[in-house]
C-alpha positions in Angstrom: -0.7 -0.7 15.6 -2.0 1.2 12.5 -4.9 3.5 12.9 -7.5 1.3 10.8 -8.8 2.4 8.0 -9.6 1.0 4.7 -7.4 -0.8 2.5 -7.3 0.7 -1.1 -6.6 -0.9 -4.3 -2.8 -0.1 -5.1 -3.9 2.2 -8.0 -5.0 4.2 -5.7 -2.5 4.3 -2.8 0.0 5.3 -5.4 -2.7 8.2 -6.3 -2.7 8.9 -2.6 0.8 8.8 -2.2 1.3 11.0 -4.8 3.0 8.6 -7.1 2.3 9.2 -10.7 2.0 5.4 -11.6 0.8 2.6 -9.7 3.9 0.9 -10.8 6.4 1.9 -8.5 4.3 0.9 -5.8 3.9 -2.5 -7.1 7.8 -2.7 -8.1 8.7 -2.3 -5.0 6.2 -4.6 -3.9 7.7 -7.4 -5.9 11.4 -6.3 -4.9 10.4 -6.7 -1.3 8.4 -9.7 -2.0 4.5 -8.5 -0.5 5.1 -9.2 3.1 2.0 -7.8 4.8 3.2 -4.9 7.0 5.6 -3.7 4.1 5.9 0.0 4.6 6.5 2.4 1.3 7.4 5.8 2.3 6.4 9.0 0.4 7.7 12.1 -0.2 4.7 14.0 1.1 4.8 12.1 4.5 2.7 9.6 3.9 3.1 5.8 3.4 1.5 2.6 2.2 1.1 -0.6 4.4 0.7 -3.6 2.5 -2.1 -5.9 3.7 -2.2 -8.8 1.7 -4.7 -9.5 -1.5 -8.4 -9.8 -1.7 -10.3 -12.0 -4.4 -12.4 -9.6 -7.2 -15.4 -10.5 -7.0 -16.1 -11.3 -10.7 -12.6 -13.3 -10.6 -9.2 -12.1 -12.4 -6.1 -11.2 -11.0 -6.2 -10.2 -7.2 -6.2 -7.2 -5.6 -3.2 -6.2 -3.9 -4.6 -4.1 -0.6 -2.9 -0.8 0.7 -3.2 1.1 3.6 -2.1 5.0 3.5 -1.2 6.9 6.9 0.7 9.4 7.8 4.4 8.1 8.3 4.4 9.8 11.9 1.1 6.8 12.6 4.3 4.4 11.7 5.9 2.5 14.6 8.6 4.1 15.9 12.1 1.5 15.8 
């Protein structure tokens, strides 16, 4: 299991990730096609777990969740 913490907007996972767009991020969201659990690994040992999407409040497009951990929190194959 992941060490909870809160999910974060994928503008700034990629921030966290050290990605310099939040377009990667969401590319290879779409390649993989957004299963929650999706893991994106980083460079600087950190990754993002997808968790699914959350409603804004005042409507629009919505908001595709993140969670960032270290990649050593991962579960192990």
């Amino acid at each position: 299991a992941l060490p909870p913490n809160d999910p974060l907007p994928t503008a700034k996972a990629a921030q966290a990730l050290g990605l310099r767009s939040p377009a990667s991020l969401l590319n290879f969201g779409a390649r993989h096609g957004y299963s929650p659990g999706l893991v994106k690994r980083a460079a600087n040992g950190l990754a993002a777990v997808y968790r699914g999407e959350a409603q804004r409040q005042n409507g629009g497009k919505a908001l595709r969740l993140w969670s960032v951990v270290p990649q050593s929190a991962l579960p192990q194959p």
